[in-house]
C-alpha positions in Angstrom: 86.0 -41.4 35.9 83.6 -41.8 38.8 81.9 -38.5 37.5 81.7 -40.0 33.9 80.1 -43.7 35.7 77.7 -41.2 38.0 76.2 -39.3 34.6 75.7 -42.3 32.2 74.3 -45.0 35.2 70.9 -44.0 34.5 71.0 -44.0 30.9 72.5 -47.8 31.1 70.0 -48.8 33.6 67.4 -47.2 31.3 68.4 -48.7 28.1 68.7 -52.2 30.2 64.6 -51.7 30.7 64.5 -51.7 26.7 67.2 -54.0 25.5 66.2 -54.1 22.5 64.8 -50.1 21.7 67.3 -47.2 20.8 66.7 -44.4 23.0 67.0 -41.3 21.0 65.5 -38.7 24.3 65.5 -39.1 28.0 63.1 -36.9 29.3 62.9 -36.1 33.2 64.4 -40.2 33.4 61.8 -41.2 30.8 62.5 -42.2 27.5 61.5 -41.9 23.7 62.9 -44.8 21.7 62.8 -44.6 18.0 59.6 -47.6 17.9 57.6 -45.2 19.8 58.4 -42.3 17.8 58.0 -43.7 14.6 54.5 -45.2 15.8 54.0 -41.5 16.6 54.8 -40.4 13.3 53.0 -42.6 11.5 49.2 -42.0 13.4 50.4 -38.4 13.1 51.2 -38.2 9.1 48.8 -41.1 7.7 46.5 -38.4 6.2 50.3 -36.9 4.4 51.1 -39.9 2.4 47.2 -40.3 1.4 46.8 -36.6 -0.4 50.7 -35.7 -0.8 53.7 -37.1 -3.1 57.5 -36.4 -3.7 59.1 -33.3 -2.3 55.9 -31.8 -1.1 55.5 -34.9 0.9 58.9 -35.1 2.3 59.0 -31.3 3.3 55.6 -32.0 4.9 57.2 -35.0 6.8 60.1 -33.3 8.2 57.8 -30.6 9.7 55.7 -33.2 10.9 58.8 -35.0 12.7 59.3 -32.3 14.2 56.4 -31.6 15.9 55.5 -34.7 17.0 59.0 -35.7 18.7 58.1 -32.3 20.4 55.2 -33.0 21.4 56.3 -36.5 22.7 59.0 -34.3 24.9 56.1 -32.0 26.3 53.6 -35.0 27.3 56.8 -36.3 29.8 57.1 -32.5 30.8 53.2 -32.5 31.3 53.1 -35.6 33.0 55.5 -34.9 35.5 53.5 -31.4 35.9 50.5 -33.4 36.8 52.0 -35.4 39.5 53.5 -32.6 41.1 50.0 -30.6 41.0 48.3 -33.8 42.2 46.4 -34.3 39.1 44.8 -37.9 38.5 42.3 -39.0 35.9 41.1 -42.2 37.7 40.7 -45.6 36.0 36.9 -46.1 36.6 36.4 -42.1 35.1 38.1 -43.8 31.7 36.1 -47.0 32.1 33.1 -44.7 32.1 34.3 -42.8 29.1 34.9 -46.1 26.8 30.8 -46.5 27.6 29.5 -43.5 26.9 31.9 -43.8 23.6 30.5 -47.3 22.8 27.4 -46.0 23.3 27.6 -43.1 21.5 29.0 -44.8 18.2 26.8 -47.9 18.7 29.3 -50.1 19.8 28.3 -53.8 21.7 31.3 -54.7 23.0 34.8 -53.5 23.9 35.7 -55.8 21.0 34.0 -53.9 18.4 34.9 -50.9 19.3 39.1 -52.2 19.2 38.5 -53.1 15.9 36.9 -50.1 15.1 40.0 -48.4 16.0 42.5 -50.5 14.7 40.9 -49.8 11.4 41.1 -45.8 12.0 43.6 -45.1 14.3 46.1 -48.0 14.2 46.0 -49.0 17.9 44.2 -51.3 20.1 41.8 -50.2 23.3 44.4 -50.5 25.9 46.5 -48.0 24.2 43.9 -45.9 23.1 43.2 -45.9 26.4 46.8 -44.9 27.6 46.8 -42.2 25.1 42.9 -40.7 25.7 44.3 -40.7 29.2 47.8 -39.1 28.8 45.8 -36.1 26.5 43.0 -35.5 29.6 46.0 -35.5 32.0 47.8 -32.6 30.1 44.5 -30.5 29.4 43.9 -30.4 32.8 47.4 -28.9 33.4 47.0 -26.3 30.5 43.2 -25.6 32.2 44.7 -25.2 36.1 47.4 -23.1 35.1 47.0 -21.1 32.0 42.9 -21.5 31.3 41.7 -20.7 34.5 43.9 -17.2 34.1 42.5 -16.0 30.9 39.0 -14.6 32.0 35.9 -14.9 29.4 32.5 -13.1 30.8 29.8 -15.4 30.8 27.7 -12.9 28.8 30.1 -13.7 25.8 29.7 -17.5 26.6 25.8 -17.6 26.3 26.1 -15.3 23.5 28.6 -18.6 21.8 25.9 -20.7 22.8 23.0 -19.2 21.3 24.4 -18.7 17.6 25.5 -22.3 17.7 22.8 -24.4 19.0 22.7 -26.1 16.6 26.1 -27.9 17.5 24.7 -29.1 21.1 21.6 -31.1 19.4 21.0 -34.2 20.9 19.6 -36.7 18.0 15.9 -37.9 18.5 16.3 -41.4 20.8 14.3 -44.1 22.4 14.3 -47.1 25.2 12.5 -49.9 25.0 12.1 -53.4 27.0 11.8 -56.1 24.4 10.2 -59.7 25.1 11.1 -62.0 22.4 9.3 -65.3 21.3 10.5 -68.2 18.9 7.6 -68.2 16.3 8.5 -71.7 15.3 8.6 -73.6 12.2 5.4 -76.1 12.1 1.8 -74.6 12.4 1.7 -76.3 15.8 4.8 -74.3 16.9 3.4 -70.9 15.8 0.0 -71.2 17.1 1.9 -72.1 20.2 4.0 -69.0 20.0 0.5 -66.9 19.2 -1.1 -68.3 22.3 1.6 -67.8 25.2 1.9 -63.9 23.5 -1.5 -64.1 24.3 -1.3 -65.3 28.2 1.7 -62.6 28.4 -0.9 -60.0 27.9 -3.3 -60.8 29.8 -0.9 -61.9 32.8 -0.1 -57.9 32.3 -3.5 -57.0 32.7 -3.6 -59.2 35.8 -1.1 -57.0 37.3 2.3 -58.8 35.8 5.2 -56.8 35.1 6.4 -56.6 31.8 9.9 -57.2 33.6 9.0 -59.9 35.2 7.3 -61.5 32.2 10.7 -61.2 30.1 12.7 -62.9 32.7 9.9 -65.8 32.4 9.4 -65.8 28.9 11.7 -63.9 26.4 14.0 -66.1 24.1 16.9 -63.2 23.8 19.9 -62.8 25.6 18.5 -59.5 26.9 16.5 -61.4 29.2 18.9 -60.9 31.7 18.3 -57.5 31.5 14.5 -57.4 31.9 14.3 -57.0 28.4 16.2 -53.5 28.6 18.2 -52.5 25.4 18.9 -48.9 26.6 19.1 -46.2 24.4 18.7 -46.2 20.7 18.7 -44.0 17.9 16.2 -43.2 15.5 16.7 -45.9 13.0 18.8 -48.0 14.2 15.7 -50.8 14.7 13.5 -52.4 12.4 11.1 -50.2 11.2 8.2 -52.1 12.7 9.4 -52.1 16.3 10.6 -48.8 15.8 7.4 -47.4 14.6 5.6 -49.1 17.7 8.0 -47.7 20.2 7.7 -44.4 19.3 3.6 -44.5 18.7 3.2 -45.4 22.2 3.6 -43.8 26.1 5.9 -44.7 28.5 4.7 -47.7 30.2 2.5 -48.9 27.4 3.3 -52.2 26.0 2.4 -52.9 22.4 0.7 -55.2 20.6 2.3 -58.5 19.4 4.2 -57.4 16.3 5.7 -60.9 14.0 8.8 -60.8 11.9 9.9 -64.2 10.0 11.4 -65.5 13.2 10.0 -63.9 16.9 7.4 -62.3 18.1 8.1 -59.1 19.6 6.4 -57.2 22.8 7.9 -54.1 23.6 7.5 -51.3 26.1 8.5 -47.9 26.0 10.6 -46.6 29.0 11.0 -43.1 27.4 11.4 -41.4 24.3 13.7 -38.3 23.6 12.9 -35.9 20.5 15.5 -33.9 19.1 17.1 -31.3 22.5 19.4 -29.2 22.5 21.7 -30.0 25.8 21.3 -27.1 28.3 23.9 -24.0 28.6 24.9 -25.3 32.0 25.9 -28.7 30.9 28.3 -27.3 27.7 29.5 -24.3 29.7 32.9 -26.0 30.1 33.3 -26.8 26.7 32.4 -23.7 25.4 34.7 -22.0 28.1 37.6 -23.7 26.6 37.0 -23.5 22.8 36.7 -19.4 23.4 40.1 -19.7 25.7 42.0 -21.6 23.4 42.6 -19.3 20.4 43.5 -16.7 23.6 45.7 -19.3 24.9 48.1 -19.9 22.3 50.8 -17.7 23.3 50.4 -18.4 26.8 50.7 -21.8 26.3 53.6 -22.1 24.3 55.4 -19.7 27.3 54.1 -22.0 30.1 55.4 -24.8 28.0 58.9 -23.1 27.1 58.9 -22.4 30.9 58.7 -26.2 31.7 60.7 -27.0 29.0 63.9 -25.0 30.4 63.5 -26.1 34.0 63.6 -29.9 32.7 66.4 -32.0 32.1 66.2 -33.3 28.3 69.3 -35.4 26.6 69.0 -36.3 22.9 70.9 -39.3 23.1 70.7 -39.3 19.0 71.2 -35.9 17.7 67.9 -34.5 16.9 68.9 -33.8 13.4 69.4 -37.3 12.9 66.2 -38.3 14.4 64.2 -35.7 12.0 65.6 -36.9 8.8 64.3 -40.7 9.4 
């Protein structure tokens, strides 16, 4: 009886963590219940139910069950893996890769960009988060102990790089400071606007930064900035302020340019035309899109491996789990 109380202790203490969630796997002393699981399955088999019906789809289902419970097991395995090679993706590298991701789709805020993914992947930005995380965290197991063994010269790397340039392109881009005026509603208001445009450029002339100048002057929120609005791509502005940016040199400020509502001086901090990123910055990537396909059958052996030396309990009898 003591025996019996010793095994099943630290399932109960376990399933007292989620009173309310069915465990159906312990993994290593962490568990799968059958919310997380079926949240699992259903970011894994949403495109399923859009293009497939009837038995198709069921078969399709089942094979998709499958894989994902699996690969729920192997991300515990992986895990643990990490922490015993000392592996850590730290919180300020993800903070960094939310902005560059923002950035790179044109997002403001982290709010946008949740409900950007709530309409696409179902989850909000703390959990996309977790799960962005948990994916690094295993690649870099996979690259420390299978990658790094299967050797690629770097001739055959350049030679990957070369026919697919075009895949590295980084679209045309600009940065501009922006100084915004209110143009006013009454004549008196707009020939007031017209005339402190006016003492703007000459108080640049005089030596004035244009920095200085927005923090004095501008009427937009990115007056805190000095007027910076970072990067932007090609098209993405009006057409107007675009076409200014882009006719002038770094450091140059344009002339006043009027829409319905502001007046707008901008200067150019720099402009990028269509690059291609260099072979030294996409090395690693291209390194491990040439491994992978090598990889395959090393990886599923490393992971069979782990797999064997780990202690996993269906608590639910994987059969069960699989059919729904």
């Amino acid at each position: 009886m003591r025996r019996f109380l010793l095994a099943v202790l630290p399932v109960l203490a376990l399933a007292a963590v989620e009173v309310r969630e069915e465990i159906l796997v312990v993994v290593n002393g962490q568990i799968i219940t059958r919310r997380a699981f079926q949240q699992a399955v259903e970011q894994d088999t949403a495109a399923l139910y859009r293009s497939l019906s009837g038995k198709q789809l069921d078969e399709k289902l089942r094979d998709a069950r499958e894989k994902t419970l699996q690969g729920l097991i192997d991300a515990f395995i992986l895990q643990d893996k990490a922490t015993e090679l000392g592996i850590v993706i730290p919180d300020d590298y993800m903070r960094t890769y939310v902005e560059d991701m923002k950035k790179q789709y044109n997002f403001a805020t982290d709010a946008d960009f949740e409900k950007a993914l709530k309409g696409s992947v179902g989850i909000g930005l703390p959990d996309w988060i977790k799960q962005q995380k948990q994916q690094m965290t295993q690649q870099e197991v996979l690259r420390k102990d299978v990658y790094s063994k299967i050797a690629i010269e770097d001739q055959e790397l350049r030679a990957w790089y070369e026919d697919h340039r075009d895949e590295y392109k980084m679209p045309s881009r600009f940065r501009i400071r922006e100084l915004v005026l209110a143009r006013g509603v009454t004549a008196e208001e707009q020939a007031a606007a017209k005339a402190t445009a006016e003492e703007i450029q000459k108080a640049l002339k005089a030596g004035k930064t244009f920095e200085e100048l927005v923090k004095a002057h501008s009427t937009s929120p990115s007056k805190a900035t000095g007027g910076d609005l970072g990067w932007i791509g090609k098209g993405l502005m009006r057409a107007s302020i675009e076409q200014a940016a882009l006719s002038m040199k770094p450091d140059q400020v344009s002339a006043p340019i009027e829409t319905d509502k502001d007046i707008y001086l901008i200067q150019l901090i720099a402009a990028e035309d269509d690059m291609v990123k260099p072979f030294a910055e996409v090395k690693p990537q291209i390194l491990q899109k040439l491994q992978e396909p090598k990889a395959q059958n090393a990886i599923q052996n490393y992971l069979q491996g782990l797999r064997v030396r780990s202690n996993i309990r269906y608590l639910v009898p994987k059969e069960t789990i699989l059919k729904g």
